[in-house]
DSSP file (Angstrom, degrees, kcal/mol; ACC not computed):
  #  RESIDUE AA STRUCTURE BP1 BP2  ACC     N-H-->O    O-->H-N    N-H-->O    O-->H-N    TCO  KAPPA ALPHA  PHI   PSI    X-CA   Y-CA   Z-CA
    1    1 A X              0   0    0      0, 0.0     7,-1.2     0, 0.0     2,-0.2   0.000 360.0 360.0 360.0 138.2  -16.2  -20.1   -1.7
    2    2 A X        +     0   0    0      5,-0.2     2,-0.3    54,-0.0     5,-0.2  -0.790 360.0 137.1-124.3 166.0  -17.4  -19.3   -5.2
    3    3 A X        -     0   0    0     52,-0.3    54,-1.0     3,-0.3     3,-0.1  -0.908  60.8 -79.5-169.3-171.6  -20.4  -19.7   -7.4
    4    4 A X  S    S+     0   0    0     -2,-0.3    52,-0.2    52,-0.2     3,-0.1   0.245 122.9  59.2-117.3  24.1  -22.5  -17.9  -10.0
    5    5 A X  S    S-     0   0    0      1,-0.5    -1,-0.2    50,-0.1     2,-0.2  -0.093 119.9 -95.7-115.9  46.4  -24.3  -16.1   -7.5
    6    6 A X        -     0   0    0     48,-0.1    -1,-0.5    -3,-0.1     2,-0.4  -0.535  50.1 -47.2 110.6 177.3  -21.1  -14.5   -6.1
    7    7 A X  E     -A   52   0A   0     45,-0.6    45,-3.6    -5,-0.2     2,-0.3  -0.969  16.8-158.6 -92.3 129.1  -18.4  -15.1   -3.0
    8    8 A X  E     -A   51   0A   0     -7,-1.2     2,-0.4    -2,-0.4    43,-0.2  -0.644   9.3-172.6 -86.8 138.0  -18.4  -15.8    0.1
    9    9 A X  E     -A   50   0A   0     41,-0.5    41,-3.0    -2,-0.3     2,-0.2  -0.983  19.7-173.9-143.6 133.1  -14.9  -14.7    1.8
   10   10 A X  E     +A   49   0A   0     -2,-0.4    39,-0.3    39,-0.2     2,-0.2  -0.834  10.6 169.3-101.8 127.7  -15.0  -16.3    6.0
   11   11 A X        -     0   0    0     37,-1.2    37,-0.3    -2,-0.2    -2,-0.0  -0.724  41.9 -94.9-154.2 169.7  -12.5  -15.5    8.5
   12   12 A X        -     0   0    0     -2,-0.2     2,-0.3    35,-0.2    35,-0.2   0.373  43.9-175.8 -27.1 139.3  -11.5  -15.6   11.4
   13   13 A X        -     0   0    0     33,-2.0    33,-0.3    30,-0.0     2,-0.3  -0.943  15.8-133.7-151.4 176.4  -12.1  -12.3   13.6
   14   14 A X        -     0   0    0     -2,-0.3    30,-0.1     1,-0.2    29,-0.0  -0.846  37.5 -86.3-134.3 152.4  -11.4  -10.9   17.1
   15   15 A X  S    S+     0   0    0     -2,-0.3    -1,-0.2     1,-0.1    29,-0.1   0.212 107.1  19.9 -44.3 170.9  -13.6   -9.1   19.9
   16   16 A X  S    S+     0   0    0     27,-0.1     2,-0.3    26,-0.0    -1,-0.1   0.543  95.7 132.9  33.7  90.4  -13.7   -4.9   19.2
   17   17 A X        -     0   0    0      2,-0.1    26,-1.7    26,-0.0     2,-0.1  -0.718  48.6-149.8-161.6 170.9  -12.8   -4.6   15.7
   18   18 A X        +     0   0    0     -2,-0.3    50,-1.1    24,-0.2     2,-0.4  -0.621  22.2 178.1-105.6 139.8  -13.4   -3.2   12.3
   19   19 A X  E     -B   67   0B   0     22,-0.3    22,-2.4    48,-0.2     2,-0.3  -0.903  12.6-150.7-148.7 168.0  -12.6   -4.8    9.2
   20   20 A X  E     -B   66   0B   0     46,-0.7    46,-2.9    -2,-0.4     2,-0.3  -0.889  16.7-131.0-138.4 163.9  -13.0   -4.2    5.5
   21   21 A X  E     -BC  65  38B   0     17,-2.4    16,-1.6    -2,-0.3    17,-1.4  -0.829  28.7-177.3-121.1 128.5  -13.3   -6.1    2.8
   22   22 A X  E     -BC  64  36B   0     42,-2.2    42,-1.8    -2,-0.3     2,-0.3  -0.928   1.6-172.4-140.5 153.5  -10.8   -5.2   -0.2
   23   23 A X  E     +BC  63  35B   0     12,-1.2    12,-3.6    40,-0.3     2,-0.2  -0.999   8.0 177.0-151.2 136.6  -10.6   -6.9   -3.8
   24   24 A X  E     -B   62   0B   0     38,-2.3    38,-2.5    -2,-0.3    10,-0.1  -0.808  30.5-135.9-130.2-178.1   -8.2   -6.7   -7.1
   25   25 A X  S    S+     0   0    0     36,-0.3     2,-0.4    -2,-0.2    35,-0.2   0.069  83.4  13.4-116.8  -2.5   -8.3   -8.6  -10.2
   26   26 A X        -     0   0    0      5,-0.2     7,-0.3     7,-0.2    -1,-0.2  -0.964  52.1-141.2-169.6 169.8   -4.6   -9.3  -10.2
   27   27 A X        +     0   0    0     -2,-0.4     5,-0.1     5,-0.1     3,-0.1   0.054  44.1 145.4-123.5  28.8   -1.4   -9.3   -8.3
   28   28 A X    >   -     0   0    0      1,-0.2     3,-1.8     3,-0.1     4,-0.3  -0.341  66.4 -91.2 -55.7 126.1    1.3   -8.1  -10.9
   29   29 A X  T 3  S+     0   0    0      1,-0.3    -1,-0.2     2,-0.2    -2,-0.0  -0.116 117.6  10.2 -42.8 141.8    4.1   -5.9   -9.4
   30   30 A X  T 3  S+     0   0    0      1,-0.1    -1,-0.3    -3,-0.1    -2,-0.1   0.670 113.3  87.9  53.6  29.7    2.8   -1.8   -9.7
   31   31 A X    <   +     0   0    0     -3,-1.8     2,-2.8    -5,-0.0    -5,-0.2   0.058  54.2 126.7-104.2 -12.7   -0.7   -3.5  -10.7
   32   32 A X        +     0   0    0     -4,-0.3     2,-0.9    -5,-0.1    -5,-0.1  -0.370  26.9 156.1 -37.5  49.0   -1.9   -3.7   -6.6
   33   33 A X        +     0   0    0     -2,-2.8     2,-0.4    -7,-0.3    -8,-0.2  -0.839  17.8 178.1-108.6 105.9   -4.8   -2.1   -7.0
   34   34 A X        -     0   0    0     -2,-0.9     2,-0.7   -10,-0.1   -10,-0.2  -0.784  12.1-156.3 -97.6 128.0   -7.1   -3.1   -4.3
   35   35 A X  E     -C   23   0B   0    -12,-3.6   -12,-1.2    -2,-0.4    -2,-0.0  -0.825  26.3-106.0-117.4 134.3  -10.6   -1.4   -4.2
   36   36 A X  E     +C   22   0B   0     -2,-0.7   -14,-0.2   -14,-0.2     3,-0.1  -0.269  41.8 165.8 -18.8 126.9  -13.1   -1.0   -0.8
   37   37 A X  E    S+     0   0B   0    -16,-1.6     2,-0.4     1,-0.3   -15,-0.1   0.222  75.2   5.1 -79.3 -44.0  -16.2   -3.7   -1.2
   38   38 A X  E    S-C   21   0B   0    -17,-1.4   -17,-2.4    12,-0.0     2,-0.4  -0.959  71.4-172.5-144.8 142.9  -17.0   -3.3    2.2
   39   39 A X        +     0   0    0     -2,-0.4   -19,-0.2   -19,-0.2     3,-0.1  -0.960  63.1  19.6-139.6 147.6  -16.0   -1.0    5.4
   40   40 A X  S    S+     0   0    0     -2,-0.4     2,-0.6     1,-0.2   -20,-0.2   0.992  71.6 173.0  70.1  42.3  -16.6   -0.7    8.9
   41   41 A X        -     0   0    0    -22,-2.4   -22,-0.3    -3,-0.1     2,-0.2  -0.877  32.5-119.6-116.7 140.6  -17.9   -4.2    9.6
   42   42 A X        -     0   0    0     -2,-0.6   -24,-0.2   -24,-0.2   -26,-0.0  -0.443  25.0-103.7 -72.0 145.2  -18.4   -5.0   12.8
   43   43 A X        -     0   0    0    -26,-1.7     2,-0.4    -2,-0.2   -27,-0.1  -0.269  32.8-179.9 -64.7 145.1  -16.5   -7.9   14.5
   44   44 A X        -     0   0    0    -30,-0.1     2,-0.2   -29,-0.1   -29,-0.0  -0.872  43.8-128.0-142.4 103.7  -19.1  -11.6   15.1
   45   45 A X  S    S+     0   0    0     -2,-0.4   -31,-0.1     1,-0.3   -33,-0.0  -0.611  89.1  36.3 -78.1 156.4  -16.3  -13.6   16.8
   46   46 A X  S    S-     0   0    0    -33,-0.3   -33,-2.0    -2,-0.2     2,-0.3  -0.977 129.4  -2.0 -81.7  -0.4  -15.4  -16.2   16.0
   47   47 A X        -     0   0    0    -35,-0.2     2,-0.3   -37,-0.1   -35,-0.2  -0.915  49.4-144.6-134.7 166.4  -15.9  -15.5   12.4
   48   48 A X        -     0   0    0     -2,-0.3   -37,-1.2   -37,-0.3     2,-0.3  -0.761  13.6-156.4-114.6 172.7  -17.1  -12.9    9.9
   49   49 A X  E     +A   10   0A   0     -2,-0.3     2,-0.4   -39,-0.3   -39,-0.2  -0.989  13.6 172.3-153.1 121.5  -18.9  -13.5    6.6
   50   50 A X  E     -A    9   0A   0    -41,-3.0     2,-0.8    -2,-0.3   -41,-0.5  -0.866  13.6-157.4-146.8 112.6  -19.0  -11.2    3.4
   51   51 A X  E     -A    8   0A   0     -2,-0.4     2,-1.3   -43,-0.2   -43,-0.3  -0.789  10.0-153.5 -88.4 117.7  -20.5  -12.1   -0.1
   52   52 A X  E >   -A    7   0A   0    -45,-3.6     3,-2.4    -2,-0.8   -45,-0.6  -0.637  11.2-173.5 -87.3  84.1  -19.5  -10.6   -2.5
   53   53 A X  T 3  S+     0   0    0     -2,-1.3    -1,-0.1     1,-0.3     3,-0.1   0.915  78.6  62.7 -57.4 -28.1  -22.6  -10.8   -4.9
   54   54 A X  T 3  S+     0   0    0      1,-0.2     2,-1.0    -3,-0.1    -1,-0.3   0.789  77.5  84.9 -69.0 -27.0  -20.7   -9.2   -7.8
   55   55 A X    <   +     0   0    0     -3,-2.4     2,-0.8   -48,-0.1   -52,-0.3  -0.705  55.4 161.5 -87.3 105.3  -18.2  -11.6   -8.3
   56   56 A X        -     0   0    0     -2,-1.0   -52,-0.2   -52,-0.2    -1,-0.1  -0.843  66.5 -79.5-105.0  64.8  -20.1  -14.1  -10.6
   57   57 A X  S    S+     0   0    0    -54,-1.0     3,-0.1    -2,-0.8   -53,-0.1   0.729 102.2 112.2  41.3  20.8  -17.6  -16.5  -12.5
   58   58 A X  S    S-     0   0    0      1,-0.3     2,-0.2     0, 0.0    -1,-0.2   0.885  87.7 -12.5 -75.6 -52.2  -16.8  -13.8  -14.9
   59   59 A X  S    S-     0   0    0      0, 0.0    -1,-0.3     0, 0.0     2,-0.3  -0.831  75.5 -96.3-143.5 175.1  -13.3  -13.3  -13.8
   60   60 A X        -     0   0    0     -2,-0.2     2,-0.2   -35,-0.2     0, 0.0  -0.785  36.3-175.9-104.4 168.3  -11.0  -14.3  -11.0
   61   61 A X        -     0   0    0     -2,-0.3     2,-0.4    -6,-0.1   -36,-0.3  -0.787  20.2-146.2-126.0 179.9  -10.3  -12.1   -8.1
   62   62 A X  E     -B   24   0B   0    -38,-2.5   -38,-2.3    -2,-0.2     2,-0.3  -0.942  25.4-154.3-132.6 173.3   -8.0  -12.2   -4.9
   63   63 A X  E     -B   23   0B   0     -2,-0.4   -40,-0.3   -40,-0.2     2,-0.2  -0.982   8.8-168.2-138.7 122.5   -9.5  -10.5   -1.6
   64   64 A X  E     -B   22   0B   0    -42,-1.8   -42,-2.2    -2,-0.3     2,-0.4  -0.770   9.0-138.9-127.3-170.9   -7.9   -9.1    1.1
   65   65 A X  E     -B   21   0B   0     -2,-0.2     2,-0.4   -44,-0.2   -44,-0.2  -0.870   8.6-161.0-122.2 160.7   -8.9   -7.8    4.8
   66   66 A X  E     -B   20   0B   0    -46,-2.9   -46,-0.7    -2,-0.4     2,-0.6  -0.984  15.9-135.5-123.7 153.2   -7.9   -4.9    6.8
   67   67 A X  E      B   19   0B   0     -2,-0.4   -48,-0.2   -48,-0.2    -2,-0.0  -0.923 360.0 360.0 -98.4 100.8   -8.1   -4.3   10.6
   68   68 A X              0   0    0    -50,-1.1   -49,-0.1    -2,-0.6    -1,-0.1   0.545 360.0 360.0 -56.0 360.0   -9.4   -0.9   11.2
């Protein structure tokens, strides 16, 4: 979900995990450069929730997750 006071990126999450929150501005071959928003968040089954107050309609982004 987007706006112009940031994004909200939802999903799904599982007991005893870690997750971090990763973001690039494009997905062009040798261009994959995904940078840390967020690390070490704790699992809230059945979902997690992370805003990303910085992205503000400026640009697009894509978001990914990791499983620590």
């Amino acid at each position: 979900m987007g706006g112009t006071n940031g994004v909200q990126v939802a999903w799904g999450s599982a007991s005893n995990r870690l997750y971090s929150v990763q973001r690039a501005s494009a997905l062009m071959a040798g261009n994959n450069t995904f940078t840390n928003l967020a690390e070490h968040l704790l699992s809230t089954p059945p979902q997690n929730v992370f805003f990303d107050a910085t992205a503000t309609n400026v640009s697009q982004f894509f978001y990914r997750l990791k499983v620590e």
